[in-house]
TILUMTI-75664 format. One record per residue: residue number from 1; residue in one letter; z, y, x of N, C-alpha, C, O, CB in turn. Coordinates in steps of 0.05 Angstrom, whole numbers, plus 5000, padded with zeros to 4 digits. Last residue first. Glycine has a CB too. Layout:
// TILUMTI-75664
(NUM,a,(Z,Y,X),(Z,Y,X),(Z,Y,X),(Z,Y,X),(Z,Y,X)),
...
// end
This chain:
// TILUMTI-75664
(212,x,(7202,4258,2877),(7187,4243,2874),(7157,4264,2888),(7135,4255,2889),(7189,4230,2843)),
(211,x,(7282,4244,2897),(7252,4270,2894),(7233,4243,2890),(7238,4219,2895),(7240,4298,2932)),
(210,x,(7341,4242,2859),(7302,4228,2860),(7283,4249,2869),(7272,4267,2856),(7286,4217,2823)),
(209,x,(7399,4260,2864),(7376,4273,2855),(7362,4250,2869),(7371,4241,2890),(7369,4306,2863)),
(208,x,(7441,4201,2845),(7428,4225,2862),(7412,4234,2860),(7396,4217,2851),(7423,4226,2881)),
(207,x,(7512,4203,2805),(7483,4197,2816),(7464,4222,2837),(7469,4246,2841),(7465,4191,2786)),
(206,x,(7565,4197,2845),(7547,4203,2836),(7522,4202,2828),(7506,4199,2846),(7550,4209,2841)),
(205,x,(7633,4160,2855),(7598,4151,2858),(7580,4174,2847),(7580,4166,2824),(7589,4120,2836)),
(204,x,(7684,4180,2877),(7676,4170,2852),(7641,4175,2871),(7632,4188,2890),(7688,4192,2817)),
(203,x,(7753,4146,2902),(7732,4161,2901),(7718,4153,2874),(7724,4136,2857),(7715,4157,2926)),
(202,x,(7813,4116,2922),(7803,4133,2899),(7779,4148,2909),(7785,4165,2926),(7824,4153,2889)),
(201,x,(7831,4092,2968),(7832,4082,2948),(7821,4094,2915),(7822,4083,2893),(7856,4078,2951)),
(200,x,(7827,4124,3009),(7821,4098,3018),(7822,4081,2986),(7814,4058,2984),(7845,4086,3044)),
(199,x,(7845,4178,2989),(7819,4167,2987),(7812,4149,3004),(7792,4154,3017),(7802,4184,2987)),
(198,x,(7900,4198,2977),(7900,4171,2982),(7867,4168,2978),(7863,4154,2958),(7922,4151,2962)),
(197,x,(7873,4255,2952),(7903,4239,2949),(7892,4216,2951),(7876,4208,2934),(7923,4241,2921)),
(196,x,(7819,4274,2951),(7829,4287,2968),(7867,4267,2978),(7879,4266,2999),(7827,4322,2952)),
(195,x,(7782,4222,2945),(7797,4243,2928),(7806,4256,2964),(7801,4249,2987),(7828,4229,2899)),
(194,x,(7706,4224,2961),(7734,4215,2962),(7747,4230,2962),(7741,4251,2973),(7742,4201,2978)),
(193,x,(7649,4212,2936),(7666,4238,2940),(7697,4223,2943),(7707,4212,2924),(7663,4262,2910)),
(192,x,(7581,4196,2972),(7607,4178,2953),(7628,4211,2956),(7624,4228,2972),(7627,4138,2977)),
(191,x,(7536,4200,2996),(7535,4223,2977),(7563,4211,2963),(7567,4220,2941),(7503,4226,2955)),
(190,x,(7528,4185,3060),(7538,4177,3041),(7545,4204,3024),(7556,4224,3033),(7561,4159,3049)),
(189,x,(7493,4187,3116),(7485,4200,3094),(7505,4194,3064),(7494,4202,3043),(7454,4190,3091)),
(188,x,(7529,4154,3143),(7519,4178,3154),(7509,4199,3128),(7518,4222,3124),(7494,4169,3173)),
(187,x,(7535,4103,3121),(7564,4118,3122),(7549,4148,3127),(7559,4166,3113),(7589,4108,3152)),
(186,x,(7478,4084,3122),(7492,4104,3089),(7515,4112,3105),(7515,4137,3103),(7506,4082,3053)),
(185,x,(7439,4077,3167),(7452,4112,3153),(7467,4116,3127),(7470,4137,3114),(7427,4134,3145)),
(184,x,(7438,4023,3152),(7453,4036,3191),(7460,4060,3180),(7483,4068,3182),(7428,4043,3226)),
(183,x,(7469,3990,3098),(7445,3998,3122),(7455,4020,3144),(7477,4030,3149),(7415,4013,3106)),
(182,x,(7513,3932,3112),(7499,3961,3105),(7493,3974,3120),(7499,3976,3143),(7511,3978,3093)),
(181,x,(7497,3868,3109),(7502,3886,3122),(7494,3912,3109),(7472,3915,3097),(7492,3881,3144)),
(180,x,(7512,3806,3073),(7495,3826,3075),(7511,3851,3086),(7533,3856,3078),(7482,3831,3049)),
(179,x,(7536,3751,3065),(7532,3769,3093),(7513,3789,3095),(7499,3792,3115),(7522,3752,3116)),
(178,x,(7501,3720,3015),(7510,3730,3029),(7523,3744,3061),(7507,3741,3079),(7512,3726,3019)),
(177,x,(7463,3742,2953),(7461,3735,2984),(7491,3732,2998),(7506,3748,2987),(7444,3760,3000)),
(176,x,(7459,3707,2905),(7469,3718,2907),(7466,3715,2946),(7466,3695,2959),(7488,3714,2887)),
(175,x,(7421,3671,2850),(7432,3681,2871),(7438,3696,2887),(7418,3710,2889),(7429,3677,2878)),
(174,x,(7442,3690,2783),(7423,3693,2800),(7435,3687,2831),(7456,3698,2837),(7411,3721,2795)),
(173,x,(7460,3678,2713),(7452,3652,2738),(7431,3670,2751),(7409,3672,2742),(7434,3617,2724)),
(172,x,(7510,3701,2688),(7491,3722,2704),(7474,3690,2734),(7476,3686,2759),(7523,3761,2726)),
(171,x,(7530,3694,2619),(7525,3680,2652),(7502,3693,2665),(7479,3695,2655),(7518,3646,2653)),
(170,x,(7585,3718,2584),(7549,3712,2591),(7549,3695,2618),(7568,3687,2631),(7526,3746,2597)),
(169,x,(7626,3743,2537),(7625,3714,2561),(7585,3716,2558),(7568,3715,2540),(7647,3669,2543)),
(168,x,(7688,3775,2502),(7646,3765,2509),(7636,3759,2539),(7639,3773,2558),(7619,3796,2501)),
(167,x,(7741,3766,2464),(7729,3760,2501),(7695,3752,2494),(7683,3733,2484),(7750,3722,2523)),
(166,x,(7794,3807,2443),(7768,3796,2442),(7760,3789,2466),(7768,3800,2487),(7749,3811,2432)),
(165,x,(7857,3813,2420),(7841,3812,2430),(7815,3805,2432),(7814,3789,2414),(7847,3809,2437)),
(164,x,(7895,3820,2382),(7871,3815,2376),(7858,3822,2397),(7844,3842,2392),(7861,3824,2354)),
(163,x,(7952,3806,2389),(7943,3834,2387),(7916,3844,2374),(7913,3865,2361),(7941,3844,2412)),
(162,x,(7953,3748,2393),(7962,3760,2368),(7957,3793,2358),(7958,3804,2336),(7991,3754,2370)),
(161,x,(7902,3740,2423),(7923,3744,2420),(7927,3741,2399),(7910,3734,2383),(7931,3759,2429)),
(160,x,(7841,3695,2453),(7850,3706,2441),(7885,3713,2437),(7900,3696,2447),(7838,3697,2426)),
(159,x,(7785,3656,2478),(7807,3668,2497),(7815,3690,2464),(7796,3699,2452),(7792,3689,2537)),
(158,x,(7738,3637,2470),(7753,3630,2452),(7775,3642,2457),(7790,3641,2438),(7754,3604,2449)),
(157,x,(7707,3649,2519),(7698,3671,2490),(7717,3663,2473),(7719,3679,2455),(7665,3667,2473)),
(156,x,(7721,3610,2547),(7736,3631,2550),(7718,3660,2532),(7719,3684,2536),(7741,3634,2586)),
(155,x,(7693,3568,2531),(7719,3569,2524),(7731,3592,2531),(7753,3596,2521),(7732,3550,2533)),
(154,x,(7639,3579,2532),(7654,3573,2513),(7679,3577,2509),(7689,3587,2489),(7652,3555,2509)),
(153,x,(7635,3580,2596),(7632,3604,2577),(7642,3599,2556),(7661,3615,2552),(7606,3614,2571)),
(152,x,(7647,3524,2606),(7668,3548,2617),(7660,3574,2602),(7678,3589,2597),(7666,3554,2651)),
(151,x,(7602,3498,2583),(7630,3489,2578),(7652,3519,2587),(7670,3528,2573),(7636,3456,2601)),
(150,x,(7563,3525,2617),(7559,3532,2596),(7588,3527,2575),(7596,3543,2558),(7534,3519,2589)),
(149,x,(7563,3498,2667),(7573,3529,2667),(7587,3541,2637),(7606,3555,2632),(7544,3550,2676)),
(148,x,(7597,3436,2653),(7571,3451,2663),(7591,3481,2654),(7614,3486,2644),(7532,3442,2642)),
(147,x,(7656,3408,2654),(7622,3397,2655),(7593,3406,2678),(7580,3397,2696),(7612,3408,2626)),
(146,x,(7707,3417,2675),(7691,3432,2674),(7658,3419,2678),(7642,3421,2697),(7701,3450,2691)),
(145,x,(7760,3395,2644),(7747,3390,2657),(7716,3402,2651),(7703,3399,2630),(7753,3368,2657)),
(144,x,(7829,3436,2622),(7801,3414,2609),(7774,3415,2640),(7772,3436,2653),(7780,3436,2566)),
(143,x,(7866,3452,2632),(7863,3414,2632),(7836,3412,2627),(7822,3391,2627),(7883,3394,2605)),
(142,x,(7852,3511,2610),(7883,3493,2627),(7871,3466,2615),(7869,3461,2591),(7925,3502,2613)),
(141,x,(7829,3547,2592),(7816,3535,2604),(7836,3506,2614),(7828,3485,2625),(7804,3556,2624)),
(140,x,(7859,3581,2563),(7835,3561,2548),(7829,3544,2561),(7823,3523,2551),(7811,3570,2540)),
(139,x,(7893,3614,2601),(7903,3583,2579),(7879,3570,2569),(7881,3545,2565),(7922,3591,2548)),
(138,x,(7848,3641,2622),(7858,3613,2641),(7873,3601,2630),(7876,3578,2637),(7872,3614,2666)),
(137,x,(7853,3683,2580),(7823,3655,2587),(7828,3643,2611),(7808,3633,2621),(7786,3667,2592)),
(136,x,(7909,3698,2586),(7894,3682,2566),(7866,3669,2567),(7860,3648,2556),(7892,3698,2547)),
(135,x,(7903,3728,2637),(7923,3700,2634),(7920,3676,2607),(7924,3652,2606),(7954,3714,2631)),
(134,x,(7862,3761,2632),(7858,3737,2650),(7883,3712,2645),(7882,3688,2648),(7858,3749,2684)),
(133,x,(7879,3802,2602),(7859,3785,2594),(7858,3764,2609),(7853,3743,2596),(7836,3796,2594)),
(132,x,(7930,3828,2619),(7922,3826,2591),(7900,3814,2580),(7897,3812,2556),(7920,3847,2583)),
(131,x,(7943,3826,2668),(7958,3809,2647),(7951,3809,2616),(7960,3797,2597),(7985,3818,2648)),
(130,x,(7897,3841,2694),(7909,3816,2701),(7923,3800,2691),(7925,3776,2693),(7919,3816,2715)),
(129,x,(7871,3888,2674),(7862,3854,2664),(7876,3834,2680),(7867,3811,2681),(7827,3846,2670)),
(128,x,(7911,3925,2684),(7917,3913,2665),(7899,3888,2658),(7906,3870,2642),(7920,3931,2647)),
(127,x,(7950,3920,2762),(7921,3918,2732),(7921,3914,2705),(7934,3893,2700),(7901,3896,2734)),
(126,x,(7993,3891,2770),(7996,3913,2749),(7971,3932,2743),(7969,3951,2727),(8020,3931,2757)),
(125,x,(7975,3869,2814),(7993,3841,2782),(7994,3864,2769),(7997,3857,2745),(8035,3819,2784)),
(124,x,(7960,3906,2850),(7940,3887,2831),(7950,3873,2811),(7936,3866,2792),(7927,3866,2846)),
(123,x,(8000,3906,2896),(7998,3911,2862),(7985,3910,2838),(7992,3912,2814),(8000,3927,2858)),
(122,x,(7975,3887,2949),(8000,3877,2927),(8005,3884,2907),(8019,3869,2895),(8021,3878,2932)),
(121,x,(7935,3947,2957),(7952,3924,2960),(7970,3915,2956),(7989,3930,2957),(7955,3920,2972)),
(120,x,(7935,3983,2908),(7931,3987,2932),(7943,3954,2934),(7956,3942,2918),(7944,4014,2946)),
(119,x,(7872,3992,2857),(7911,3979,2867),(7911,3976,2898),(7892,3969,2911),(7921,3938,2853)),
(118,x,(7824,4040,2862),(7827,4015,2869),(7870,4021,2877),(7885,4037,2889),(7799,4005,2899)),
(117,x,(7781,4066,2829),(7811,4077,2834),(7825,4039,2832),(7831,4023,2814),(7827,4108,2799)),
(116,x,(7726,4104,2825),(7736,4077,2827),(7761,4085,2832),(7766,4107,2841),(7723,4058,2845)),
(115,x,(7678,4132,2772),(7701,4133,2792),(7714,4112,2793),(7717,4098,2773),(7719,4151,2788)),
(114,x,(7616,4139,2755),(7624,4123,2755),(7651,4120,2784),(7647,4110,2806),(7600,4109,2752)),
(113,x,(7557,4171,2730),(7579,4168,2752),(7599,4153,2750),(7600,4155,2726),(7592,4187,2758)),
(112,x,(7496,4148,2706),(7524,4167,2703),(7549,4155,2725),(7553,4132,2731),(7538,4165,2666)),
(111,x,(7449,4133,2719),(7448,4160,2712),(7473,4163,2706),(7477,4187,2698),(7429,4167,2691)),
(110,x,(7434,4076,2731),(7447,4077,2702),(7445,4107,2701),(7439,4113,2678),(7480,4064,2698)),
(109,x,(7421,4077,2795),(7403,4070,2764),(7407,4068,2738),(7390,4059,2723),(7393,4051,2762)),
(108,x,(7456,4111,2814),(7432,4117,2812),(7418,4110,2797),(7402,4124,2784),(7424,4116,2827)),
(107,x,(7498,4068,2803),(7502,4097,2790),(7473,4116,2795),(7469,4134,2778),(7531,4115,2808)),
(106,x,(7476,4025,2844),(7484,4029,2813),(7485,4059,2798),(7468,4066,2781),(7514,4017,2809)),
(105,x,(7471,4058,2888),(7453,4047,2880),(7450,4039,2851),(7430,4043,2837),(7452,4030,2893)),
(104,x,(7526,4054,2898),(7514,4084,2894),(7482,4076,2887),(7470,4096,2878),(7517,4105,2926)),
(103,x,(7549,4005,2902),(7552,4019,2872),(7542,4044,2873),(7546,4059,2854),(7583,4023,2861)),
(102,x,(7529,3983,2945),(7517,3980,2923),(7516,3988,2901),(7499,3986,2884),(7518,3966,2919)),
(101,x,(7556,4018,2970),(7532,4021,2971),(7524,4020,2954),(7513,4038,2942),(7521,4012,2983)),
(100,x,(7607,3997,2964),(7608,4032,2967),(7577,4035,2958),(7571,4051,2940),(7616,4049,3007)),
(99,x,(7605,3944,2983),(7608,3955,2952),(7610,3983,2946),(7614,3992,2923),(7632,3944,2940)),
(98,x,(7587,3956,3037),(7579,3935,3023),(7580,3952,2989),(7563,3965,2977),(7601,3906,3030)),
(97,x,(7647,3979,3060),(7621,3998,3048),(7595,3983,3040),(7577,3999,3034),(7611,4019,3070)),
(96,x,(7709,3949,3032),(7675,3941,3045),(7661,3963,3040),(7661,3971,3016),(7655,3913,3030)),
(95,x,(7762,3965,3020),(7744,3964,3045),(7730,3957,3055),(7728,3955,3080),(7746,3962,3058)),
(94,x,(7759,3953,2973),(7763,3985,2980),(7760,3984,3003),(7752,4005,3012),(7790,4000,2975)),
(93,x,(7723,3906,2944),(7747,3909,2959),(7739,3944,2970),(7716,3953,2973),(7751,3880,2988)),
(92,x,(7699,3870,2898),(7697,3903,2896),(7715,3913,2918),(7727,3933,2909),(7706,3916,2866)),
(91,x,(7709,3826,2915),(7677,3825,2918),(7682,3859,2918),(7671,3873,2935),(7653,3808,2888)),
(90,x,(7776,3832,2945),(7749,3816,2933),(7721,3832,2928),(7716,3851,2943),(7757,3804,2902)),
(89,x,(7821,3880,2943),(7801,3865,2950),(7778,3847,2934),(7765,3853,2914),(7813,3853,2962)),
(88,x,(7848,3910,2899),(7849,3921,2932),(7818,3907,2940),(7797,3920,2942),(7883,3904,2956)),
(87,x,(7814,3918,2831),(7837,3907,2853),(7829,3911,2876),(7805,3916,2880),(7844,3879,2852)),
(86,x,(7811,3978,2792),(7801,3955,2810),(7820,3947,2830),(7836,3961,2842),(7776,3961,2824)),
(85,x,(7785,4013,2747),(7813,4009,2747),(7801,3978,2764),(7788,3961,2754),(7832,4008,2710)),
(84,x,(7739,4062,2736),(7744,4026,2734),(7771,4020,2753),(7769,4025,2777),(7712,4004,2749)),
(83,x,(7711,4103,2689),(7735,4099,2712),(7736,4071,2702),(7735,4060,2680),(7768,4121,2711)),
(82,x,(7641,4135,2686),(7660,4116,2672),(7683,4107,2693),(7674,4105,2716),(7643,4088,2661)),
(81,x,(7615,4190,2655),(7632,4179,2680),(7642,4149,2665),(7649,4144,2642),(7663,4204,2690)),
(80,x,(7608,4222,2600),(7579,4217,2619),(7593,4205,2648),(7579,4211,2667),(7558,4252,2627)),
(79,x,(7594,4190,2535),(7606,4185,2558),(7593,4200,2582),(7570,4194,2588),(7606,4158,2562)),
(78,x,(7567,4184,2489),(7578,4215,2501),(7583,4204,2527),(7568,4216,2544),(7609,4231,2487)),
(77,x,(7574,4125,2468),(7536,4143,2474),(7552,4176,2486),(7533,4191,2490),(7506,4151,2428)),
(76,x,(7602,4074,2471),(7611,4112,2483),(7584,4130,2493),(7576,4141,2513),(7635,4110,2520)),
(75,x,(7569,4038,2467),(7603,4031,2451),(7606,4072,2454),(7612,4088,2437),(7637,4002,2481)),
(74,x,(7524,4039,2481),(7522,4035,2462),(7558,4045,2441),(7565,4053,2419),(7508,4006,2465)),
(73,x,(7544,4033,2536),(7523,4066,2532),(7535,4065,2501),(7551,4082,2493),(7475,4065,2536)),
(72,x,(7575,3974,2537),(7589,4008,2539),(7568,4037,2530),(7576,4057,2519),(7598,4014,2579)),
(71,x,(7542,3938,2521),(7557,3946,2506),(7573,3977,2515),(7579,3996,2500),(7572,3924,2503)),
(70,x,(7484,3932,2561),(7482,3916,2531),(7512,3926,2517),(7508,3923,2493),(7480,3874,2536)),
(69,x,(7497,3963,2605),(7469,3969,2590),(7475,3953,2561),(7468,3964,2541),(7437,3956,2608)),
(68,x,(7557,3953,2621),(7546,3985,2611),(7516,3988,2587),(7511,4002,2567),(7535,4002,2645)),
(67,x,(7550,3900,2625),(7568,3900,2610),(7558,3943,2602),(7554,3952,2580),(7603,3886,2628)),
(66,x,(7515,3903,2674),(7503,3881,2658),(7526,3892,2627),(7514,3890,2606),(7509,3842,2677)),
(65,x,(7538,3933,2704),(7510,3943,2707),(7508,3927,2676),(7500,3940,2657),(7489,3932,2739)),
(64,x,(7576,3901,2730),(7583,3926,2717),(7555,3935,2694),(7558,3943,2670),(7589,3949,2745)),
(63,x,(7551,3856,2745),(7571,3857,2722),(7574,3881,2715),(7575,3885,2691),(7596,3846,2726)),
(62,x,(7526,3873,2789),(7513,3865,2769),(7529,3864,2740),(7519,3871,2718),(7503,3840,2777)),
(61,x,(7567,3896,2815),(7558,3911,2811),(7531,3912,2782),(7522,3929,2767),(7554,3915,2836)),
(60,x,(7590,3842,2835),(7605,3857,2822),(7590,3873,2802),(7593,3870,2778),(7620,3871,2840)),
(59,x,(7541,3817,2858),(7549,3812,2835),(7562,3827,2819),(7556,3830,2795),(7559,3797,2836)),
(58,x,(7542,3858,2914),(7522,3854,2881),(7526,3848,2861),(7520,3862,2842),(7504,3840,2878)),
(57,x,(7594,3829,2927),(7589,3869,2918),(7574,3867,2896),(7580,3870,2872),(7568,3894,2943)),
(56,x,(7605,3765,2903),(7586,3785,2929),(7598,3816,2903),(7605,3820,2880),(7531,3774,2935)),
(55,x,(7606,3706,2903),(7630,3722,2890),(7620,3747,2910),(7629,3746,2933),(7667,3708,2894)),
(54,x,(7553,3659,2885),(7573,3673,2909),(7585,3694,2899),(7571,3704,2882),(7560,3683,2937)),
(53,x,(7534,3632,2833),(7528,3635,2860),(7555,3641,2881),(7573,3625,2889),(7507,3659,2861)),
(52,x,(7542,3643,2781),(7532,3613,2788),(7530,3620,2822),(7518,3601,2833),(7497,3602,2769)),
(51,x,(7591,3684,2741),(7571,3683,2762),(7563,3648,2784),(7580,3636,2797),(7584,3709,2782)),
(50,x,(7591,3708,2686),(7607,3688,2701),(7579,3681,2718),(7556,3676,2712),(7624,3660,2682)),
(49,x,(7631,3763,2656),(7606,3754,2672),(7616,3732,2689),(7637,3732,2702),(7591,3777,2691)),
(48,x,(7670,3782,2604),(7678,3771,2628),(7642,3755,2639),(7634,3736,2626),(7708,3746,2620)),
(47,x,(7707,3823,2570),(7675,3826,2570),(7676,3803,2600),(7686,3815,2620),(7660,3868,2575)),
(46,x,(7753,3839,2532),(7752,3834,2550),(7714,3823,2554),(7701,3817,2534),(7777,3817,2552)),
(45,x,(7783,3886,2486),(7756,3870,2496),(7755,3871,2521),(7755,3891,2535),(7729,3881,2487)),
(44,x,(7811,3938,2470),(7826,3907,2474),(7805,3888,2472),(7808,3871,2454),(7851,3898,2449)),
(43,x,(7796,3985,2464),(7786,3964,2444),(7801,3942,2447),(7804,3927,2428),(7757,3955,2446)),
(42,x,(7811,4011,2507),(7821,4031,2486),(7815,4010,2462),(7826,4014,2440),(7803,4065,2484)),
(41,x,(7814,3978,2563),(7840,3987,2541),(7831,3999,2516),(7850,3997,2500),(7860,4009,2554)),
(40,x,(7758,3928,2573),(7768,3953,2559),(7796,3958,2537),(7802,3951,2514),(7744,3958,2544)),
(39,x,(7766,3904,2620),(7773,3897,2603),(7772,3927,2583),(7790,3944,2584),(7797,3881,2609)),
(38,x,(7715,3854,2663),(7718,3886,2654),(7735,3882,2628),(7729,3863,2613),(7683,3905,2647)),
(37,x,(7704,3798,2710),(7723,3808,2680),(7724,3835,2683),(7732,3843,2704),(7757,3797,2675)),
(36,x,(7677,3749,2733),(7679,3770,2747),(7688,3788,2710),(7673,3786,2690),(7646,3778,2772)),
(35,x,(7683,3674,2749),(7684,3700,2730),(7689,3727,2741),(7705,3728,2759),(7706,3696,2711)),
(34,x,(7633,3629,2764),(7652,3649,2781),(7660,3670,2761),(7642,3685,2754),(7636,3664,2808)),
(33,x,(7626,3564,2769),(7631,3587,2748),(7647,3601,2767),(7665,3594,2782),(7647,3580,2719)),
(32,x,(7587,3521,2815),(7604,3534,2818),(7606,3551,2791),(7583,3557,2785),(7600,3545,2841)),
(31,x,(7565,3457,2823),(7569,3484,2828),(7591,3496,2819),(7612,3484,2816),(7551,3497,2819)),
(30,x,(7588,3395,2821),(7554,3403,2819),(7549,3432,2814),(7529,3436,2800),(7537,3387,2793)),
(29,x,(7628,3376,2869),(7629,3392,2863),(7598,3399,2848),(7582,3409,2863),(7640,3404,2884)),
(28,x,(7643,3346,2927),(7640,3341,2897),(7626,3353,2874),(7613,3338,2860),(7659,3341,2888)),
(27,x,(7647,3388,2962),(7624,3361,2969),(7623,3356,2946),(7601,3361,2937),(7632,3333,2987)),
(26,x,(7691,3413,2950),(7670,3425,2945),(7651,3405,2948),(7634,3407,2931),(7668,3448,2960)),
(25,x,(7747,3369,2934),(7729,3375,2944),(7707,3396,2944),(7704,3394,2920),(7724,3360,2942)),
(24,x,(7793,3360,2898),(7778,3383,2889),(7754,3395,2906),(7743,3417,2903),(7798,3403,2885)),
(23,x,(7814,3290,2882),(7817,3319,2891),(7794,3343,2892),(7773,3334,2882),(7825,3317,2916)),
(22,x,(7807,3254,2841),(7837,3273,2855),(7832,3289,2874),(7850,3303,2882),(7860,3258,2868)),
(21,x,(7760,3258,2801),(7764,3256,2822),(7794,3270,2823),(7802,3290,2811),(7741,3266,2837)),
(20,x,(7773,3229,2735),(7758,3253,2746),(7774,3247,2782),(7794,3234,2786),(7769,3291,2724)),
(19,x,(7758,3204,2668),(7773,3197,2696),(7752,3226,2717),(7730,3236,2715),(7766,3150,2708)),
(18,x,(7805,3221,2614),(7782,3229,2617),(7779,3220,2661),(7795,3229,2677),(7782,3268,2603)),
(17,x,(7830,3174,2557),(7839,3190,2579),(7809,3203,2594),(7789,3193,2584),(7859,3169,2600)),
(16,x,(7811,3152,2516),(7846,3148,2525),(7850,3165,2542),(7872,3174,2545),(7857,3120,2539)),
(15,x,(7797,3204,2472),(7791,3176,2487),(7808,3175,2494),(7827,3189,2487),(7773,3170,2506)),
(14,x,(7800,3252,2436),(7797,3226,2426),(7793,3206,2443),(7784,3185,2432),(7778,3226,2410)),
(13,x,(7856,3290,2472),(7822,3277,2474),(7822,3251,2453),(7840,3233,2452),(7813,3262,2513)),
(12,x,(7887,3347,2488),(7891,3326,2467),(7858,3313,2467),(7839,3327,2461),(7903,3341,2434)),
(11,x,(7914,3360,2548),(7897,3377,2523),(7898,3343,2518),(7906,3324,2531),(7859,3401,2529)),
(10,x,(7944,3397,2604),(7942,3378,2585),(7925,3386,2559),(7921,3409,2551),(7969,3372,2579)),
(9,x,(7942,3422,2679),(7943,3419,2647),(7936,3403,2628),(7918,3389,2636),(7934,3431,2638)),
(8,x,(7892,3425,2728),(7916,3428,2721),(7926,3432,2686),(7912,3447,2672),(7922,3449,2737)),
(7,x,(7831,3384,2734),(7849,3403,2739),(7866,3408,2724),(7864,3398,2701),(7840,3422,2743)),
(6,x,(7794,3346,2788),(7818,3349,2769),(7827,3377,2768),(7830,3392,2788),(7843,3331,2778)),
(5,x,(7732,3343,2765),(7752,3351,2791),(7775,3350,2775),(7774,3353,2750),(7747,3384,2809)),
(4,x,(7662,3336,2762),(7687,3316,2741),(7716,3317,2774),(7718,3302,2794),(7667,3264,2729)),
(3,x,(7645,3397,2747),(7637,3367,2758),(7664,3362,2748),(7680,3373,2733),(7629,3360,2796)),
(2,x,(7645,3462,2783),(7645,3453,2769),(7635,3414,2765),(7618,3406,2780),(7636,3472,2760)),
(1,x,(7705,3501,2804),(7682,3485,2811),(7673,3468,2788),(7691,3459,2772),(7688,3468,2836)),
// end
């Protein structure tokens, strides 16, 4: 959240001290940084969208959408699928058709497919952006008090290893609905392909023919 909240950790200040509420109210609170993180293994770049609204499918989907058009086409002009390595739940959860949708809507407007292969529950700690990018832009972030949005992008573009990692940080400021329902015919009409092994957790998105 963002505003003068306490949070966890120490850092070195030219003042005596910084005074901030004890506790972490949302009433307090003058919004919200939401990070939503893609890490690419083969570069060791972490690419992290930080969202001002609600932690939604869309968003997810905006991040995807947002990290393909400005660095992946450009990074892998051959590519024609891209596999996203995803946790059980949250905004991309394996059991909302919410995010089934929205990402067939995505893959319709980028033109390439796009397979999901979601951790099944409780194993998510063996994602690799869990230990390979997220534990380092939550050290940047440890003690220091979160101003504005713009304070939290900074510091986690500063996020680095000894491996060399990298972190590119934007802010996607749109609202975000939520409680959105899917529409009455996608399960009916759903063009999604689920594997034949464990497809509560592995399918892939196609794009779809456009008649015009």
């Amino acid at each position: 959240m963002i505003g003068k909240l306490y949070r966890a950790g120490q850092l070195y200040t030219q003042d005596q001290g910084v005074e901030v509420f004890d506790h972490d109210w949302a009433s307090l609170a003058a919004g919200v940084a939401i990070p939503h993180g893609l890490y690419d293994l083969t570069d060791n770049i972490g690419y992290i969208q930080i969202g001002t609204s609600h932690d939604t499918s869309e968003f997810a989907c905006d991040s995807i959408r947002y990290w393909w058009n400005t660095y992946g086409k450009a990074r892998y002009p051959l590519a024609d699928s891209i596999l996203l390595l995803c946790d059980g739940g949250g905004s991309n959860s394996s059991r909302y058709y919410i995010f089934k949708q929205d990402l067939q809507a995505l893959v319709n407007e980028l033109g390439i497919k796009i397979r999901i292969a979601h951790y099944p529950p409780y194993t998510s700690k063996y994602n690799p952006v869990e230990h390979r990018l997220f534990p380092h832009v939550s050290r940047m972030c440890q003690g220091v008090i979160f101003d504005n949005v713009q304070t939290v992008q900074e510091l986690m573009a500063k996020a680095t290893t000894c491996t060399g990692l990298k972190v590119f940080t934007t802010i996607l400021d749109k609202t975000y609905q939520t409680g959105r329902k899917v529409a009455e015919d996608f399960k009916a009409n759903m063009t999604i392909a689920f594997d034949e092994l464990l497809p509560q957790w592995n399918y892939t998105a196609k794009p779809e023919l456009q008649v015009i």
